[in-house]
N, C-alpha and C positions, 0 to 999 in steps of 0.2 A: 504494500500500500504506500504510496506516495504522500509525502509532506501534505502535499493539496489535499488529497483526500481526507488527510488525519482530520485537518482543517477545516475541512467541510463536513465533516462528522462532530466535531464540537460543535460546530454553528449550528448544526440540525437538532443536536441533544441541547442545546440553550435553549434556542425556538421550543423545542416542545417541553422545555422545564414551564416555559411560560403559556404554555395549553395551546400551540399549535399541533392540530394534531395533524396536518398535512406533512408538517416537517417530520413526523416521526413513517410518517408514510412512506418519504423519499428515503431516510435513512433505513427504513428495513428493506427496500429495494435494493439497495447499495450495501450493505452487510448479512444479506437472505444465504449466499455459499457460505458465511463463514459462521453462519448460525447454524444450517444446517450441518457441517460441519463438527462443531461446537455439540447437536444434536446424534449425529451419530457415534459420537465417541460417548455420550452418555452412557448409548444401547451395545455397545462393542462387544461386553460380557456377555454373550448370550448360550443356549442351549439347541441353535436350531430352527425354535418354532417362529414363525413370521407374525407375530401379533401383535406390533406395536412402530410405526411407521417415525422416522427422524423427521417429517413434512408435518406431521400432525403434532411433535413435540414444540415443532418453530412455529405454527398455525398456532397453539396454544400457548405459548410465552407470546407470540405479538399480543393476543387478545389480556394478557395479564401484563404488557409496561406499556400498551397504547395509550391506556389512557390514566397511567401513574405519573400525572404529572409534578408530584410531591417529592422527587428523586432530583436532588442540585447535581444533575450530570456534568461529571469533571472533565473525561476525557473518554476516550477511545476503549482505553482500556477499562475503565471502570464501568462503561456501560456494558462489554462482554465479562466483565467479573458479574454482574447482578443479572444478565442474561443465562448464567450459567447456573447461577443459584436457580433460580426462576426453572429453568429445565430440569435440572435434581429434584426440585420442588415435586415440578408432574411426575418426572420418572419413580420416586418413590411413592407417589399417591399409586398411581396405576398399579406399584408392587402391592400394594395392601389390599387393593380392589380385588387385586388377581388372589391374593392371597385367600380374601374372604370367601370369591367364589367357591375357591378349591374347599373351602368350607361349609358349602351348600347355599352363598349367595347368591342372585341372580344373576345369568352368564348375558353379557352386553355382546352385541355383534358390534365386528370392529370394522371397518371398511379395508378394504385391500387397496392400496395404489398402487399403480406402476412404478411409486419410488420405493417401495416398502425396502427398508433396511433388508429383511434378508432373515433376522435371526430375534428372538426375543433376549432380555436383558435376562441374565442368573438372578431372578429375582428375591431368592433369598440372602446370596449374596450384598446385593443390591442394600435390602434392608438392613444388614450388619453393617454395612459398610456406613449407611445414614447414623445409624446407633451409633458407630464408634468416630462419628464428625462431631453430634452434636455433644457425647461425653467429651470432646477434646475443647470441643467450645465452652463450654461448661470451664475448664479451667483455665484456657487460653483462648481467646476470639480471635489475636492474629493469624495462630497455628491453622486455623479454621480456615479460615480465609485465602489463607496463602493455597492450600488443601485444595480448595477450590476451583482457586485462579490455576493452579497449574492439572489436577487432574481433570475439571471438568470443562472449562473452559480451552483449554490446552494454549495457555497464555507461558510466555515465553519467561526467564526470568525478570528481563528488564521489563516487562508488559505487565508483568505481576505488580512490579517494584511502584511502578507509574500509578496501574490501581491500586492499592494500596497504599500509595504516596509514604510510602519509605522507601531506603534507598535500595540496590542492588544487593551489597555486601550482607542485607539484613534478612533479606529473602534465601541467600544463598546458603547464612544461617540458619533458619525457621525451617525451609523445607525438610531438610533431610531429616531433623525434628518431628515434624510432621508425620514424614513417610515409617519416623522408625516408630510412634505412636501407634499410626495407624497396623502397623502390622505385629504388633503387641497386642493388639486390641482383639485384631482379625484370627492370632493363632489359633489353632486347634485347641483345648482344654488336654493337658496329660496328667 
């Protein structure tokens, strides 16, 4: 992405801090590959089954920050840090849904697209992984965050740094904190 563009994506996230919502219109035109994107690395865990489409997870994160215009959008980065929360958000709603089904809830038809990802998310997985985000929030929120910005959003160090508006060197810190959390969390019980 080019300086202009960065550019033109803060103008757009200003405009629609201030309830344009045409400007949020042109900016998800202009950031829809990297949403989607953004979208299929959510679902990447999967088992196979084709149930849950990375177009309907970016179709439903538009419809949840269109019209948030309560969000002092800083940059670039920080709008795909809450983008990405925003898609975690649905991906772990959908695991629960799915989850209750398997429990005798009612089974929802899902529509099939010609973009369908391909595979459903390890849904149980899925929900350990949520548990052991928000126990890390729970004692740390930057840990959290950072957590986010690089596995969900697949935001780059310095992309993290930017959102999160701390520097490089602190990210670089946090992360592998993070990751070794997270996978403390995730062990097996022996």
């Amino acid at each position: 992405m080019t300086a202009h563009a960065g550019e033109t994506l803060t103008t757009l996230l200003s405009a629609h801090h201030r309830g344009d919502r045409q400007a949020f219109n042109r900016l998800a035109e202009i950031v829809y590959t990297d949403l989607h994107r953004i979208a299929r690395a959510q679902l990447r865990r999967g088992d196979g089954t084709p149930t849950l489409s990375a177009t309907a997870i970016v179709h439903e994160a538009y419809v949840a920050l269109v019209d948030e215009t309560g969000i002092p959008w800083q940059n670039r980065g920080h709008f795909f840090a809450v983008a990405a929360r925003v898609m975690r958000r649905l991906v772990v709603d959908y695991a629960r849904a799915r989850g209750a089904q398997k429990r005798g809830g009612q089974a929802r038809a899902v529509p099939l697209d010609d973009d369908l990802v391909g595979i459903a998310p390890d849904f149980d997985g899925c929900l350990a992984l949520d548990e052991a985000l928000e126990a890390m929030g729970q004692v740390n929120e930057r840990l959290l965050r950072t957590a986010e910005c690089r596995l969900f959003a697949g935001l780059s160090e310095a992309e993290t740094a930017e959102a999160l508006g701390v520097s490089v060197r602190t990210v670089q810190r946090e992360w592998p904190r993070a990751r070794a959390w997270l996978r403390l969390a995730l062990a097996p019980a022996q």
